[in-house]
C-alpha positions in Angstrom: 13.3 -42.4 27.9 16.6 -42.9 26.2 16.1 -42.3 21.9 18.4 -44.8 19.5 20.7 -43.9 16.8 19.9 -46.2 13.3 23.5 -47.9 12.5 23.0 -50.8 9.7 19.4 -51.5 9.7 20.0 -51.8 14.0 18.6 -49.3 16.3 21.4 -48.4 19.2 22.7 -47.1 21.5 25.9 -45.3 21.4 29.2 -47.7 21.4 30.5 -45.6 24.1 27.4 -45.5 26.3 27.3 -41.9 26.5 24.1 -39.7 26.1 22.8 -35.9 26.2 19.5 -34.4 26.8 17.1 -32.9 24.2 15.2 -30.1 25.5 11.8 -28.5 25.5 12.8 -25.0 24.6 9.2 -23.9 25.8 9.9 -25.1 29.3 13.4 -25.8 29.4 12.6 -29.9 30.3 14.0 -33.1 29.5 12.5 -34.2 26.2 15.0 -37.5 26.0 18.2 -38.7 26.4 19.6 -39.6 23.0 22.7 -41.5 22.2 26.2 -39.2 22.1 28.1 -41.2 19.4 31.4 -41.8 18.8 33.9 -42.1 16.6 33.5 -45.6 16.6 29.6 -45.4 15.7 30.8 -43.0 13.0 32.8 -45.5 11.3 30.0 -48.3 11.7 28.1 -45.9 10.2 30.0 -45.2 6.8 30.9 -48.7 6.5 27.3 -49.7 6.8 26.7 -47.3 4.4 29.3 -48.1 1.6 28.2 -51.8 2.0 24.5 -50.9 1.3 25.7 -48.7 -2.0 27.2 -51.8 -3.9 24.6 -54.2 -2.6 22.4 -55.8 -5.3 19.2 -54.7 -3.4 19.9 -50.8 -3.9 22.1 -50.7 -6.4 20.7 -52.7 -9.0 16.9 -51.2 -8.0 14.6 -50.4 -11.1 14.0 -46.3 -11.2 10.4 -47.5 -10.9 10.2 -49.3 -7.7 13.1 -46.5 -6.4 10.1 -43.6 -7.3 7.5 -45.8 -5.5 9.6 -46.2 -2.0 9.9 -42.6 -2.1 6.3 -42.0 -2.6 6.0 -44.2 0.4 7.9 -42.3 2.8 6.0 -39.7 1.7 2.3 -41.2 2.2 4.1 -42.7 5.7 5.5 -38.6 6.4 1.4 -37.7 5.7 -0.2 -40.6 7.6 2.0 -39.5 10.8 1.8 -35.4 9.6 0.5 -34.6 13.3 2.4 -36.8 15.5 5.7 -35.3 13.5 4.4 -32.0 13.8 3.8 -32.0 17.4 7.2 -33.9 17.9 9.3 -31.1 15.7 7.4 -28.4 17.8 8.2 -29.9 21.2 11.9 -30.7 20.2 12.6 -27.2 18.7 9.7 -24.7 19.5 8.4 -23.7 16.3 4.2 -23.2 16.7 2.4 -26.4 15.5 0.7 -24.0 12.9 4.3 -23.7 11.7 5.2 -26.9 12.0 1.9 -28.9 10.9 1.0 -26.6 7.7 4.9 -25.5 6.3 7.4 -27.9 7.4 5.7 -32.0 7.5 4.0 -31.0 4.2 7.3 -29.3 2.6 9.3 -32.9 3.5 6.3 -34.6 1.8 6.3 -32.7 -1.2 9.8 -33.1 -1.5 9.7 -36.9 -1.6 7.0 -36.8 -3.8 8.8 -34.2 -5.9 11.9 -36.8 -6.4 10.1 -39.9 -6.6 9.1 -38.7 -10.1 12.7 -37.9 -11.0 13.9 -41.8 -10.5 12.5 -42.8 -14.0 14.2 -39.5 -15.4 17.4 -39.3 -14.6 19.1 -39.7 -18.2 22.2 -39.0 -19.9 22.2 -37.6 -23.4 24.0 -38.7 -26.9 26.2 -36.0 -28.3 27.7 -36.1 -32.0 31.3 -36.2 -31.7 33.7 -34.9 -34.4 35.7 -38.0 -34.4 34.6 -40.6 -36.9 33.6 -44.6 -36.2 32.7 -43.0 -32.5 29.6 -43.7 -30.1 29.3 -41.0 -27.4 26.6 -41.2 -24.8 27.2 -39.9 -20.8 25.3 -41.5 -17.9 24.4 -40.1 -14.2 25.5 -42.2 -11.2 25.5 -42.1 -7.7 28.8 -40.4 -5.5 28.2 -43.1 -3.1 27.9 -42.4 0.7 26.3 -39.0 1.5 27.0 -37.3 4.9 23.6 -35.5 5.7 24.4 -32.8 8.3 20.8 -30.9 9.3 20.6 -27.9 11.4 18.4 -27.1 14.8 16.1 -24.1 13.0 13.3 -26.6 10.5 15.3 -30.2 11.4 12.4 -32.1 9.6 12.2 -30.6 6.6 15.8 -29.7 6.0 16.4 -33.3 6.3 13.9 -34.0 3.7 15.3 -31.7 0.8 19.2 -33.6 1.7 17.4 -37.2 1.9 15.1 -37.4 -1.1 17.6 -36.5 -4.0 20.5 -38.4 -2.6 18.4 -41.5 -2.5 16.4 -40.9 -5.6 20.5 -40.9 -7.5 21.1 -44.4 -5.7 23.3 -42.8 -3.1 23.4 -44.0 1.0 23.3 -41.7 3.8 25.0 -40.8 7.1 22.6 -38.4 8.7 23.5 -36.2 11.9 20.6 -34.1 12.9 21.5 -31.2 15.6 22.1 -32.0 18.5 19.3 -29.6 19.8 16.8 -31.2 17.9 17.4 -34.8 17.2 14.1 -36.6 17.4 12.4 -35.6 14.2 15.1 -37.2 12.4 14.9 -40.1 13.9 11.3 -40.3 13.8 12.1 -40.0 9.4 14.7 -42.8 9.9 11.9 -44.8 11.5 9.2 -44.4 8.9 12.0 -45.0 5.9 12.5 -48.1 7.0 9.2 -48.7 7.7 8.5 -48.0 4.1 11.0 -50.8 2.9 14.7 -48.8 2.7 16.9 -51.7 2.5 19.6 -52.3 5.5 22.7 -49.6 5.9 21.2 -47.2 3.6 20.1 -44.7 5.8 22.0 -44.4 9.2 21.5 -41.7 11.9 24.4 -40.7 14.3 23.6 -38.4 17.0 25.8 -36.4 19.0 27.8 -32.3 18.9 30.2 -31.5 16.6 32.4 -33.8 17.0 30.2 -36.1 15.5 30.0 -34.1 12.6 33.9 -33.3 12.1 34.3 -37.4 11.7 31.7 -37.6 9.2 33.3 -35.0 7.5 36.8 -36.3 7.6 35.9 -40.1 6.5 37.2 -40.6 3.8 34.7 -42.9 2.4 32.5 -40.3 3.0 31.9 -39.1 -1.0 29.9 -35.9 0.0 29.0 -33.6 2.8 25.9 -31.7 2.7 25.5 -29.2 5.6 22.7 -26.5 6.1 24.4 -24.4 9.2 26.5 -21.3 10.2 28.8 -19.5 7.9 31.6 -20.1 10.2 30.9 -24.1 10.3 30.9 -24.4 6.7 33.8 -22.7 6.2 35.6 -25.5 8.4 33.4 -28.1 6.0 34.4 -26.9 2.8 38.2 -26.2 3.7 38.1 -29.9 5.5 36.4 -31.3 2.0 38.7 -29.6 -0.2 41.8 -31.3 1.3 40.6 -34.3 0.7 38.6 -33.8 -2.6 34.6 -34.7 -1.5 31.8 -33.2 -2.8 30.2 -30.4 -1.2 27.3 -28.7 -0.4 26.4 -25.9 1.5 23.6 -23.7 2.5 24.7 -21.1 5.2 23.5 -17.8 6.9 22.0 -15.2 5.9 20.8 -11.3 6.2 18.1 -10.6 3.5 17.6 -7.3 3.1 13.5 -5.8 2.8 13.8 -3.4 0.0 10.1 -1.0 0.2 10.7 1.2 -2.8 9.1 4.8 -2.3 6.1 4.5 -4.2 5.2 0.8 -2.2 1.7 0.7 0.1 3.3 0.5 3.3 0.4 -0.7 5.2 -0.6 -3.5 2.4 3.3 -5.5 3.0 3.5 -4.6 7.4 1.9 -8.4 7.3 4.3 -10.0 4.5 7.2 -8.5 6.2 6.4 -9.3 9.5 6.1 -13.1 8.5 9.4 -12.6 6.5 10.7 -11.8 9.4 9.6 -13.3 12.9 8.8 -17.1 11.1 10.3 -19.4 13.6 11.1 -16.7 16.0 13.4 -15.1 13.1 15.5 -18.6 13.4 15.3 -18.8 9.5 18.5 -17.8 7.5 16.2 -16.0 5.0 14.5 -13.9 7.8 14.1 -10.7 6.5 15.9 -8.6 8.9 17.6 -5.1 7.5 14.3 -3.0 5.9 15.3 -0.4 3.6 12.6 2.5 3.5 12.3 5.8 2.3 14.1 7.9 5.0 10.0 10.0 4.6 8.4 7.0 6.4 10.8 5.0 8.2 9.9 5.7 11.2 6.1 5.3 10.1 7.3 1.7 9.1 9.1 1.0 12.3 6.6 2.0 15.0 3.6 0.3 12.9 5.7 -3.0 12.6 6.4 -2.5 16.3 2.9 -2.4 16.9 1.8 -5.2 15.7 5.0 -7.3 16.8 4.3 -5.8 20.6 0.8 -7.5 20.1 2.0 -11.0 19.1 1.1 -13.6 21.4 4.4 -15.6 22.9 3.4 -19.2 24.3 4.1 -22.9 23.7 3.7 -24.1 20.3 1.2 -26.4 20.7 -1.0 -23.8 22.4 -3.5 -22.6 19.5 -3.1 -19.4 19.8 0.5 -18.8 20.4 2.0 -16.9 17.3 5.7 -16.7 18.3 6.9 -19.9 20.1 10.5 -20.1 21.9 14.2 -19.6 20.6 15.8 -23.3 20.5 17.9 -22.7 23.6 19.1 -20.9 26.2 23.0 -20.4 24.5 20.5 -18.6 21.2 18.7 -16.8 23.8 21.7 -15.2 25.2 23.3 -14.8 21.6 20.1 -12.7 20.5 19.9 -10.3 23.7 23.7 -10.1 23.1 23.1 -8.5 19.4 20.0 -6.5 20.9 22.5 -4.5 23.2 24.9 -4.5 20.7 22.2 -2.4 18.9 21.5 0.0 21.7 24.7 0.6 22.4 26.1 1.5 19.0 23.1 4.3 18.4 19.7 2.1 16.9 16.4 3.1 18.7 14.8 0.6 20.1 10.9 0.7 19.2 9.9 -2.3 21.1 11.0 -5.3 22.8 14.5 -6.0 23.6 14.5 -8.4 26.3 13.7 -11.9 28.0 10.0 -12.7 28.0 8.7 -13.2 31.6 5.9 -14.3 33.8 5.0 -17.7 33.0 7.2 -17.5 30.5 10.5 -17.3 31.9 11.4 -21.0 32.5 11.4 -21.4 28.7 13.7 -19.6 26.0 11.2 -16.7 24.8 12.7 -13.3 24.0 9.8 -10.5 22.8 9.8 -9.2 19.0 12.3 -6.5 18.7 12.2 -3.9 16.4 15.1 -1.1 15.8 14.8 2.3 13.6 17.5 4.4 13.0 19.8 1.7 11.7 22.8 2.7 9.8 24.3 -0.4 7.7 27.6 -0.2 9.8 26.3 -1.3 13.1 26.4 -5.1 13.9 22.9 -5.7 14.4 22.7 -4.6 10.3 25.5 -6.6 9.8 25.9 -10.0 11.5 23.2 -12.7 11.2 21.2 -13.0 14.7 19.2 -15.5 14.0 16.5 -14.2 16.3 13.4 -11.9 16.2 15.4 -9.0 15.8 14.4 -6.4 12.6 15.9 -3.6 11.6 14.8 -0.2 9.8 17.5 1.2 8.1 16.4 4.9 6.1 17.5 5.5 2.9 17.0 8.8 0.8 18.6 8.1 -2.6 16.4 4.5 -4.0 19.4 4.5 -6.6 21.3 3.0 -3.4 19.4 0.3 -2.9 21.0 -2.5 -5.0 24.7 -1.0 -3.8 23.5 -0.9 0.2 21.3 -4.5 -0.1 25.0 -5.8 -1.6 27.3 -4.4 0.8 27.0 -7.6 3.2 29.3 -11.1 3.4 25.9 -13.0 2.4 23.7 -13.3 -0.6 21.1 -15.9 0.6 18.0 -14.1 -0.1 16.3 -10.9 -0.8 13.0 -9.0 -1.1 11.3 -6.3 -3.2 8.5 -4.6 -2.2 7.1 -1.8 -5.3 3.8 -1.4 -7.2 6.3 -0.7 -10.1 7.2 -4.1 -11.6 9.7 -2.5 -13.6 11.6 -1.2 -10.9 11.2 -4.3 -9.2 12.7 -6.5 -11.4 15.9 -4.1 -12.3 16.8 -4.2 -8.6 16.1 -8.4 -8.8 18.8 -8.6 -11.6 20.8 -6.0 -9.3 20.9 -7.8 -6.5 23.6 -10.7 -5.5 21.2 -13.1 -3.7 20.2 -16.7 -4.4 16.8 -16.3 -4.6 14.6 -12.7 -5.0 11.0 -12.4 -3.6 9.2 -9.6 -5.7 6.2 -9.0 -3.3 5.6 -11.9 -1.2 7.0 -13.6 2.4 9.7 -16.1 1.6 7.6 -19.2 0.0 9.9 -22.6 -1.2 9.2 -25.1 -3.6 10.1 -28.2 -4.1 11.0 -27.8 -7.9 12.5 -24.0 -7.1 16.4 -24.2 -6.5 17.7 -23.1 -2.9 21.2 -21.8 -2.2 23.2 -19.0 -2.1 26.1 -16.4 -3.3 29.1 -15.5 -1.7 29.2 -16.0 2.2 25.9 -17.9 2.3 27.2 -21.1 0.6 28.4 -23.2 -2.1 25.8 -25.6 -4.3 22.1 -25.6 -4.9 19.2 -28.0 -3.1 16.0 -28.6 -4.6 14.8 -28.9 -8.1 17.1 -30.6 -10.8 20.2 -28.7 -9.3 20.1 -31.6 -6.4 20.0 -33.9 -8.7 23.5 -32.8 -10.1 25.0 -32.1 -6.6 24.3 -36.1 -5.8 25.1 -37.4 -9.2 28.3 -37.6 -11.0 28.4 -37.5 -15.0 30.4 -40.9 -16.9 31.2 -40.4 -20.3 31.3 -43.4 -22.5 33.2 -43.7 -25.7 32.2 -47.1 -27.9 34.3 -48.0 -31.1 32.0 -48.6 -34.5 34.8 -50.1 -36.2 
């Protein structure tokens, strides 16, 4: 079965004829063939795209009937939750109880979340000091919007990019990963099911190729990309030179902060869900632990234990806790770091290796977990993206803000303490996005995602979205 990319309301095939395979990571089996575009389809694509943004059908929309086609997507996201859940789990691994309770009803909420921004979206009136002078500012669409989604939650991902850009009037190139294509495609589907007019939304499949041409269109107004720190660097320094908007949410290495006095056994179960969700393929996985150099290794061999007893399967088997990594290329890329880690000194407390048995056609590698980390080695480091967690020691807690810091990213963080007020000194401490103070890593809708330094540029979610799709027009009127 060959999939279709969505070019101007026209579901396609690529212009070039070519296709790749989408794989089963569980089994390592053709899913589909989907269209490899080109250049050409790229250009179809934007062109579609800027056509749709001036046409009277979108442009001229009222904010009301705007809010109720995104509150249609979502009832359409709800009314197909388990097909898209089963799809998003076969396409890139994640357990269906991942997949059916966090990611379809995250993508809902966020199209329910913007469809009440459309009859919101205002400007303000601001005295001026100039006399006989009207001032008032407006917010209006960039134009087109290139959507680039990653493999690790494709659905949902796409979801927080789609709904604000469309709730500001804006049209969309998407380009879901190439690893895990179809639940896009499946969106695209039921968007235009639910009445999106022609060449608003348009879906180009394909490697990164694909991407680099949306990226260098230059009627291509803004880029948003959720990916590798390395890729967006490339974005933003291919964005600059030609002035488009950007967004970008990259990788990560959230440090686990358990102060002293914190109930060790009361967080294992927070910290192990902060950590192995999706296989650890989340770039806020909680992955270096900081614990009092007293228990560490008390830490380390009880989150071992349980980790060791985590049952490895297909995702849609009911009881399977930890589903695959998304491919073979991640597979290798994980063991890789594991190694790294055992050669460089860290003690491996368990796992550290392929999964095998009936397991072995797929890409399953067991929970690993490492004490005796110190923060130079590379598996403290680097991100892994895997289900790799370290247990670094630390004897002086007047460290912790300086050691959590010392890192290229500042996606996320965590703080586990019975003693609020040291938890919330080390939250104003710490150079991360977002701060957890005793819970796994929840997102909402209306709660701004991004992060500091390495780990991107811009803010999704909330009313920050809003601003990253919008542009701000001042208008000056005469009263004389």
């Amino acid at each position: 079965m060959t999939a279709q990319m969505l070019i101007d309301g026209e579901w396609i095939a690529s212009e070039g004829g070519g296709t790749f395979e989408t794989i089963d990571p569980a089994s390592g089996e053709v899913i589909e063939l989907v269209p490899d575009a080109t250049a050409t389809d790229v250009d179809a694509a934007v062109a579609a795209a800027k056509a749709a943004f001036s046409s009277p059908e979108w442009a001229q929309m009222l904010p009301a009937t705007r809010a109720r086609l995104l509150w249609r997507i979502a009832d359409l996201l709800e009314e197909h939750s388990e097909e898209l859940a089963r799809l998003e789990t076969r396409d890139q691994g994640q357990p269906f109880g991942i997949s059916s309770a966090i990611s379809i009803p995250n993508a809902v909420e966020h199209f329910r979340y913007y469809a009440g921004w459309a009859t919101k979206l205002h400007g303000v009136t601001v005295p001026l000091s100039i006399p006989g002078v009207d001032y008032r500012n407006r917010r209006e669409p960039l134009g087109v919007c290139g959507l680039i989604m990653p493999w690790n939650f494709p659905l949902m991902i796409a979801a927080w990019k789609l709904a604000p850009a469309l709730v500001t009037g804006n049209t969309v190139v998407m380009k879901p990963a190439e690893q895990t294509p179809l639940s896009t495609i499946r969106l695209a589907q039921l968007c235009m099911e639910a009445g999106v007019p022609r060449g608003v939304i348009n879906v180009v499949t394909g490697g990164p190729a694909v991407g680099q041409a949306i990226v260098r269109h230059r009627d291509v107004a803004k880029i948003s990309f959720t990916g590798s720190t390395e890729v967006g660097r490339e974005i933003a320094s291919e964005a600059g030179r030609r002035l488009a908007r950007v967004s970008l949410e990259l990788g990560g290495k959230a440090p686990s902060i358990i102060t002293p006095e914190a109930d060790i056994d009361a967080i294992l179960e927070g910290n192990l869900m902060g950590g192995l969700l999706n296989c650890g393929q989340v770039c806020a996985a909680y992955t270096r632990f900081y614990v009092d150099h007293k228990r560490a290794d008390e830490f380390a061999q009880k989150m071992g234990t349980i980790a060791s007893g985590m049952k490895l399967g297909n995702g849609l088997e009911p009881t399977t806790q930890l589903g695959p990594l998304v491919s073979e290329d991640q597979l290798q890329r994980v063991d890789r770091y594991v190694s790294a880690g055992v050669a460089e000194g860290a003690t491996l407390v368990t796992g550290g290796s392929r999964a095998g048995g009936e397991l072995a056609t797929g890409y399953f590698y067991q929970p690993t977990v490492f004490t005796n980390v110190t923060d130079s080695m590379t598996i403290a480091r680097e991100e892994i993206f895997g289900p790799v967690l370290s247990v670094i020691p630390y004897e002086d807690p007047q460290e912790l803000a300086g050691r959590a810091n010392d890192t290229d990213y500042g996606l996320a963080a965590v703080i586990w303490s019975r003693d609020i007020g040291t938890a919330n000194r080390l939250a104003h401490e710490i150079n991360a996005g977002t701060v957890w103070i005793n819970l796994p890593p929840f997102l909402d809708a209306a709660a701004p995602w991004g992060g500091m330094k390495a780990s991107g540029v811009g803010r999704e979610m909330g009313w920050e979205a809003i601003l990253a799709y919008t542009d701000i027009k001042s208008i000056w009127t005469s009263l004389t």
